[in-house]
Structures are given as C-alpha cells and as structure tokens.
C-alpha positions in Angstrom: 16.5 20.1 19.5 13.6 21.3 17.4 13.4 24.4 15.5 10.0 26.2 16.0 8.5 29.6 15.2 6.7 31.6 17.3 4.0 33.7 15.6 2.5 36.2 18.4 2.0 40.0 17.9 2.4 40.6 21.5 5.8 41.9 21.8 5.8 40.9 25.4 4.5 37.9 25.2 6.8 36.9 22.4 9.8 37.8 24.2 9.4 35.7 27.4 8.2 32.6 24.8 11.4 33.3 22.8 13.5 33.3 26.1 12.2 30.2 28.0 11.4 28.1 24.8 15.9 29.1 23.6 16.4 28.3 27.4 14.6 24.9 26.9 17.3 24.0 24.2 14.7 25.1 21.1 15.8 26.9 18.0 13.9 29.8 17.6 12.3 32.0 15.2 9.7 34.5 15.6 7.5 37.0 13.6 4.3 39.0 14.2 2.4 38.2 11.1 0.9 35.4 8.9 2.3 36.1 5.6 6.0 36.3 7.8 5.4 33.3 9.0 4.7 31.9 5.3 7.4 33.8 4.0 9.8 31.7 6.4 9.1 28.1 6.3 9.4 28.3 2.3 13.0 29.0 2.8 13.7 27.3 6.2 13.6 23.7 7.3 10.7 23.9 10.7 9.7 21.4 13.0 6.9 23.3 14.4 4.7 26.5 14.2 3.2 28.1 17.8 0.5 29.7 16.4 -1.8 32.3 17.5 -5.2 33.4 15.9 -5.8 36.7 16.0 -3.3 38.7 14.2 -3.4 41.6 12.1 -4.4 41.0 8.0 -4.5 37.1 8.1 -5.6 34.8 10.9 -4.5 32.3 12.1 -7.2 30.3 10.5 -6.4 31.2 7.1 -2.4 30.9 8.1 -3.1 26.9 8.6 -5.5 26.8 6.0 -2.5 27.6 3.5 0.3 25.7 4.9 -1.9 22.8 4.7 -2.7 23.9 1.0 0.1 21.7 -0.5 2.4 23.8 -1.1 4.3 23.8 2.0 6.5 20.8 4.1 3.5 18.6 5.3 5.5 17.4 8.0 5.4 20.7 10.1 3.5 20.6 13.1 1.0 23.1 13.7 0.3 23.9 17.3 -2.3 26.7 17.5 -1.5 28.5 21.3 -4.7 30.9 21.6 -7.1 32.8 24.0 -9.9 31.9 21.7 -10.1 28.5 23.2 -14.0 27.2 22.5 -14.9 23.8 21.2 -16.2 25.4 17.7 -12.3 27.0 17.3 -10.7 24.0 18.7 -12.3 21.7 15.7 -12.4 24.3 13.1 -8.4 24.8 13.8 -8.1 20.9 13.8 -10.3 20.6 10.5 -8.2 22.6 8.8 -4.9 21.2 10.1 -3.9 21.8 13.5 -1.8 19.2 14.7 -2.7 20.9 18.7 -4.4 23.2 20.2 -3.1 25.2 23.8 -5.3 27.8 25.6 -2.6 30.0 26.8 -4.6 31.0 29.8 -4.4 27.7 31.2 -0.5 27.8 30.8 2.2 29.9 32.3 5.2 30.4 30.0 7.4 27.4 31.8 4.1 24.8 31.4 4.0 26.1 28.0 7.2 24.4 26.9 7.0 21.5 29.0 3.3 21.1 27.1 4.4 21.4 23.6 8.0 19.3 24.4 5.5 16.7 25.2 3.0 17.0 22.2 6.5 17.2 20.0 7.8 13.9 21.9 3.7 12.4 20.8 4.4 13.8 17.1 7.9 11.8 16.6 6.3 8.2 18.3 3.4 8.6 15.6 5.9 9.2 13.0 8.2 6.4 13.6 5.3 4.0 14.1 4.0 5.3 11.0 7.2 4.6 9.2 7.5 1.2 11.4 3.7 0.1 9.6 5.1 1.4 6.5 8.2 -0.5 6.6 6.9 -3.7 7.4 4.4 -3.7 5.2 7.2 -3.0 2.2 9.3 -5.8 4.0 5.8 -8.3 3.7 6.3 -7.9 0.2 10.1 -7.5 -0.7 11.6 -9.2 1.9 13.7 -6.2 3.5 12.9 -2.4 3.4 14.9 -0.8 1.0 17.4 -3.3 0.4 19.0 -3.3 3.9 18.9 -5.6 7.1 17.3 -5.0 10.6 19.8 -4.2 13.5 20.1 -7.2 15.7 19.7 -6.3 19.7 20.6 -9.2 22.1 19.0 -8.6 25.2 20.2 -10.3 28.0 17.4 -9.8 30.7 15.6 -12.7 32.9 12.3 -10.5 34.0 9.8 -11.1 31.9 7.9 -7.4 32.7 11.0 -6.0 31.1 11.0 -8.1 28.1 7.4 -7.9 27.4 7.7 -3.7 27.6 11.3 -2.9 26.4 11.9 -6.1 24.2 8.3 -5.7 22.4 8.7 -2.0 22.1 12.3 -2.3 19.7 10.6 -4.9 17.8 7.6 -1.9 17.2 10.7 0.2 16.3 12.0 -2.3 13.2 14.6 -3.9 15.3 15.6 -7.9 15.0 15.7 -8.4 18.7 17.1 -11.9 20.6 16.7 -12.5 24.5 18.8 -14.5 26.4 17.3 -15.2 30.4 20.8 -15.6 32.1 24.2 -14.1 31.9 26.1 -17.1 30.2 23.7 -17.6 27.6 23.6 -14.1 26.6 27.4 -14.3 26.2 27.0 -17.3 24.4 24.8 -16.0 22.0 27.3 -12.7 21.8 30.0 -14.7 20.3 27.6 -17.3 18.2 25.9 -14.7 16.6 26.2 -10.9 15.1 24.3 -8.5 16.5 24.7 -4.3 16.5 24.0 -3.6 20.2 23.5 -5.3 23.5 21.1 -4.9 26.2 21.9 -6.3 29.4 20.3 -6.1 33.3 23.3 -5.6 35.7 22.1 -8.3 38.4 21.6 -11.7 35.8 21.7 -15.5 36.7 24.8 -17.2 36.0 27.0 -14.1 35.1 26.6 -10.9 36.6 26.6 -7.6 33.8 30.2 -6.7 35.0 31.4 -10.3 34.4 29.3 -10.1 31.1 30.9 -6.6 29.7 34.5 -7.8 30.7 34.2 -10.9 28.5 32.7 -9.1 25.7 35.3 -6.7 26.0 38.1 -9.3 25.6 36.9 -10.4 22.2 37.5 -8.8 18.9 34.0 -10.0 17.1 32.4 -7.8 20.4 34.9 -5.4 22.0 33.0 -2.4 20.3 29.5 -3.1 20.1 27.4 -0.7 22.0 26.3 -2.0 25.6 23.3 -0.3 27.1 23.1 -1.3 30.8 19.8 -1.5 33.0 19.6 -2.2 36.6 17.0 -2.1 39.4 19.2 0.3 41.6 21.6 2.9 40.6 24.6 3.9 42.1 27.0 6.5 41.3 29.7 4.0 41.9 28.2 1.5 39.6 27.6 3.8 36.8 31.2 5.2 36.9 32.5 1.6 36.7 30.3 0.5 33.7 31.7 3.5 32.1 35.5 2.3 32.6 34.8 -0.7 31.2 33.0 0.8 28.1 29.5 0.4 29.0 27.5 3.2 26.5 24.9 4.3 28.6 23.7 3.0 31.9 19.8 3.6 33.2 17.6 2.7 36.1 15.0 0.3 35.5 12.4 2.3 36.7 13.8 6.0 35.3 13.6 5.2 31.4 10.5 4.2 29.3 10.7 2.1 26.3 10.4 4.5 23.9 13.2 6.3 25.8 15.5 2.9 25.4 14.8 3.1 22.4 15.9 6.4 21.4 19.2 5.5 22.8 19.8 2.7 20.5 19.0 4.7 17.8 21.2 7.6 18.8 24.2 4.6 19.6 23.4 2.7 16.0 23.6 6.2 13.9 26.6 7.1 15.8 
C-alpha cells in the first residue's frame, strides 16, 4: 500500500486521519509543519503528501512551491486537503503543483480515504499509460523497449464486449495479446505457441474452462503458466474448484474492470 504523510497541525484532526488512513492499509507519517514535512521526503521514499494550507511559519503554498522546485522526487503526489477551498486557491495550489485538491468540509474522515485511494488509483493509470506512450514510442524506433520482449496473454473468450474492453485494455498496458473465440482453439493455440499467462471465460464453445485448465495442466510446456479465470456467474463452489486445479485468480465478469484485470496479470507476471 502507499506510504503518505499527513501534514495537519490539528492534533485532533491528525490523529483520527492517522487512524483510519493505517486502518485503510496506508503507511503513515505525520508532522505539524512545512519544513518537517521537507525535512522528511529528502530522506524517505513517499507516495503522497495530504497537505493542508494554513500552518504555522510556511504555508502550504510555499511547501508545494518547493517540493516542486527540483530538488525533491517529482513523482510525489501532492494532495492539498484544506478549508480554504475557493476557485482562486484551488488554481493557485494546482499552478504551483498540486496534483489534487480536497475541501475537508465536504468529507468525513472515512470519505476522505476512499477519495484520495481513488485519486491514488487515477495517479498510477496516468503513470503506466504514460510509461505505455513512452514505451512504444522507443519500441517505434528500436524495435523492443529496452532490449526485452512483450508478455504474450492468450485470451480465450468468445464475447466480443469483453475482448473489445479487457483485450484492448492489456494491449494499452504493453502486453502481446492473442484471442482465441472457442475453447479448443484456445488450447490449440496454448500448445502451438508461448505465451506468459492465460485468460480464459469459464462457459466457452467447444471446451468448457474446467476442460480447458485440466488439459493445460497435463502438459509440461503449460502446467505452470498463470490462468486467470472469468465467468458471468460466480459460485463459491466453482471458485474453490478452479483453485484445485490451479486456476490463479478467478473473477466475475461484471465485478472486475479492465484496469483491475490488468493489475492481476502484472502482480501474477512479477511473481
């Protein structure tokens, strides 16, 4: 989970943040004062600073204004949390170098973290397509980033809603990506090819996803590839039987996003 600091001289106020933002699963830091917050993220790696504006001795105006002077990590994420909330302190926090801005009137401690999980969530998608223009731009011009190969993904999937969302959305994310619209072609493909991770619907034409993962199982080219499995309805039953038969993850069709698929392949590829 992220590491953040919370910068709030309200020794109140900093104490619930503290509690339901470690709660949420966030490491946490927290001081009273600008030049403690400075002091901090030279010597510590950050993910994010909550940052209020009025403090004692330096602002928070003139806090962002000099991590955002070059001699900090221009990766952390600045979210100002603030009662002085007015368009003119909104934009002059952004000019500077906000990456967000949170009245905290309008949010009670628990909204707070759900609010800035989300913003975090928004951050890491604009970095990894960032990195994913980036790459293919290098690749345009040498052929392969760095020196190394995409990951191949077979997806074996026959509704074309889900390939369009989920099989566009890995290729956004750098991955070589093959489809296969029935069961027996996608095992097919399995054993023609070599690929680092399968996707597969449970219910498929020709060869249902249990049939599928058995076979795969059987082989030695396949037997430990990563399987994520998607189906329109899940059952507890289902989901425990995937697992025996060394399914990776299993999900609901309509309970992950693609950017959530996603993250699981990347979490089961740098395994």
């Amino acid at each position: 989970m992220a590491k953040i600091v919370i910068v709030e001289d309200d020794p109140m106020i900093s104490e619930i943040y503290q509690k339901k933002f470690t709660d949420a699963g966030f490491e946490v830091s927290a001081v009273t004062t600008g030049e403690q917050v400075l002091t901090l993220v030279k010597k510590e790696k950050v993910n994010a600073i909550l940052l209020d504006l009025i403090m004692p001795k330096m602002d928070g105006f003139e806090v962002i204004k000099r991590l955002r002077s070059g001699a900090y990590d221009p990766d952390i994420k600045i979210i100002v949390t603030s009662n002085l909330s007015s368009r003119e302190d909104q934009e002059k926090a952004r000019n500077l170098g906000a990456n967000g801005f949170i009245a905290k009137a309008d949010y009670t401690p628990g909204n707070l973290v759900a609010e800035v999980n989300r913003l975090l969530k928004q951050y890491n998608e604009q970095k990894k397509n960032e990195v994913r223009l980036n790459g293919a731009e290098a690749e345009a011009k040498e052929g392969n980033v760095n020196g190394e190969k995409k990951k191949r993904i077979l997806m074996i999937e026959d509704e074309e809603i889900i390939i369009d969302m989920f099989g566009e959305k890995l290729k956004q994310d750098g991955y070589d990506v093959t489809f296969a619209r029935n069961g027996a072609w996608g095992v097919k493909e399995a054993l023609k090819e070599k690929f680092d991770l399968f996707v597969m619907d449970m219910m498929m034409p020709a060869m249902t996803g249990e049939e599928m993962v058995t076979r795969l199982k059987m082989e030695e080219e396949t037997k430990n590839i990563p399987i994520i499995m998607l189906s329109a309805s899940v059952e507890d039953s289902y989901m425990k039987k995937m697992e025996q038969l060394g399914v990776n993850a299993f999900f609901g069709k309509t309970q992950i996003t693609p950017s959530e698929l996603s993250n699981k392949v990347e979490e089961l590829l740098n395994k």
